[in-house]
C-alpha angles and dihedrals in degrees: 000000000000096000091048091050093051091047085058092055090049084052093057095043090058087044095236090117127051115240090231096036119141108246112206112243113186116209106207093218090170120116087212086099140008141257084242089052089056100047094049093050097049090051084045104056091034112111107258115255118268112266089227083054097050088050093054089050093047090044093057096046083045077064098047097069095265123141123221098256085048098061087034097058086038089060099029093240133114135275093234082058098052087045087050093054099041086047079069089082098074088062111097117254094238080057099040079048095058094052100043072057086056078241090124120043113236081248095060092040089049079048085055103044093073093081120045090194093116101193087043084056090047101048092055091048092055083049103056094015082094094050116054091197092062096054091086113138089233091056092045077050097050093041094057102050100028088118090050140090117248107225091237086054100116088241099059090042090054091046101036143222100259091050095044084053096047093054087064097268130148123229114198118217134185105224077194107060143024095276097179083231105321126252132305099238099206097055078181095058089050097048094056087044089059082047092054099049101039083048086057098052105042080060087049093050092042089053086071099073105269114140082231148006128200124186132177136145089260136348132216116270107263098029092132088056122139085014127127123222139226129192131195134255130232103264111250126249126266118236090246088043088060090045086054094042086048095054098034082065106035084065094038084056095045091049094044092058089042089054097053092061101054143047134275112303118176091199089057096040088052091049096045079052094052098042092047087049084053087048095050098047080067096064099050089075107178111251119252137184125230117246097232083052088050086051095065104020141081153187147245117221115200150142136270123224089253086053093263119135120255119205122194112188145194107043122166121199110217089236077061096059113120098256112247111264088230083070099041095094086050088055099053087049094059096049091255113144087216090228103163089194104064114076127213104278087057096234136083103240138216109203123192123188078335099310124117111231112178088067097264116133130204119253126244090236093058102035075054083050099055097050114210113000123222112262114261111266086240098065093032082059099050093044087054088047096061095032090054086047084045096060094038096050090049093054099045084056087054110040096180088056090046093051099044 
């Protein structure tokens, strides 16, 4: 009865209604339906609260003391809706304001409430609230998180979400809508997290013998050019490894004949599988590389498109080549040691996102050598950042052009 109650103070204030008017009440005496019946019909047909108003409620019991589960089974909703409401907090007053106004749809508010950055959210709204085209939820969205890192994105996939967090990082999530994971907020945190472990895990990989290791996010097509290549070999068999295979295949071929003279038989076919599927585990030898092809090799670190790493291995620079032995007195002649395996800058190097970190640096013959060097992907980053702001910022201030 509380809207009807407030309708009859409106009627007084505007003096169409008596204060001490009588006010009909019908009492339903028939035994055709029951009080319950009544009640629920009247809750039925009633106008839903506010979802503002059901915030602010939730809000109040939320200071109270209350859980979530606990205002959820008082009000028989769920808990995803109490969280939805209270998400509403994050939204800015002035916006909150405009709604309440029936200015900002419930969808556009929801798309809001993924950043709690207020004058972020203002500022957006100054800039579509013009253009009604560009107030759809999915634009607020993509406005609001256009300098983050979607959690899909390969370098929060390599880092993590529990080790971005624990680093002190923010993830933004839509309690409205399926987010894949939301969006990683310090785009620069995360860069130096994806630093750090590619870093960890180059030194992991040098350790193992190789002359260099290079590791970025991505490199520039054609950086293995001029290089020449080594692949591994199948590692060879153990002695005890060719007893097993012998006698692996001594039995598989006594069972075999046997097999052949004589009817089916499901225990000897079992046994002539098992025995093939032992055979063949001998012939997937894992790949390895040779020690004197380590020595004057490396490799490049990156990462795959679903944030594994990708490593690509053997690459020879052509100043780690094994000199030729014709040169070798020459060599000798000019003071040269004739170590194939040291390059020109004197030092095996460990290379991160191009910079050295072993404390190698590069020398000023070989930076001449390379010519101009690809930009470093954080810059790179951060140049496609403000060129892809600076569009959008030129077509929201055109809309014809923005709707060709």
């Amino acid at each position: 009865g509380g809207r009807r109650y407030l309708a009859l103070g409106i009627l007084v204030k505007q003096k169409r209604l008596a204060k001490d008017e009588s006010i009909p009440c019908i009492v339903n005496r028939s035994g055709a339906t029951s009080a319950q019946e009544d009640s629920l019909a009247e809750n039925v047909h009633r106008e839903n609260l506010h979802p503002l108003d059901q915030f602010r409620a939730f809000k109040a019991l939320i200071d109270q003391g209350l859980d979530v589960e606990e205002i959820a089974a008082r009000f028989f909703v769920s808990a995803a809706t109490v969280k939805q409401r209270l998400r509403l907090a994050t939204v800015s007053p002035k916006l909150l304001e405009l709604y309440e106004k029936d200015e900002i749809g419930l969808e556009q508010i929801m798309a809001f409430s993924i950043s709690d950055d207020h004058t972020r959210q203002e500022q957006v709204w100054e800039r579509i609230s013009s253009n009604q085209h560009m107030q759809e939820p999915y634009y607020i969205r993509r406005l609001l998180t256009e300098t983050t890192v979607r959690a899909d994105d390969r370098r929060a996939v390599y880092v993590g979400a529990e080790a971005y967090e624990a680093a002190g990082g923010v993830i933004l999530r839509d309690l409205f809508e399926q987010d894949s994971g939301g969006w990683f907020q310090d785009a620069a945190l995360l860069e130096q997290l994806v630093f750090d472990r590619l870093k960890t895990d180059a030194e992991t990989i040098r350790a193992d013998g190789w002359k260099w290791v290079e590791a970025a996010i991505s490199f520039p097509y054609g950086h293995t050019s001029g290089m020449r290549r080594v692949y591994a070999e199948p590692a060879e068999m153990s002695t005890e490894e060719i007893s097993r295979y012998d006698t692996a295949k001594a039995e598989y071929d006594a069972l075999d004949a046997k097999y052949a003279e004589m009817e089916d038989d499901q225990e000897i076919e079992d046994k002539l599988d098992q025995l093939g599927a032992e055979l063949d585990g001998f012939g997937d030898r894992p790949q390895v590389y040779d020690t004197a092809q380590k020595a004057i090799a490396g490799v490049f670190v990156t990462l795959g498109a679903n944030g594994q790493l990708q490593v690509e291995a053997g690459f020879v620079r052509p100043e780690d080549e094994p000199r030729a032995e014709a040169n070798e007195d020459d060599d000798e002649a000019d003071g040269g040691d004739g170590d194939p395996q040291q390059s020109e800058d004197g030092a095996d190097r460990l290379v991160v996102n191009g910079r050295p970190v072993n404390g190698a640096s590069v020398g000023a013959e070989e930076v001449e050598d390379e010519g101009i060097k690809p930009l470093p992907e954080r810059l790179v980053f951060d140049l496609t950042a403000q060129k892809t702001l600076a569009l959008r910022n030129a077509l929201a201030s055109d809309a014809d052009i923005a709707f060709v």
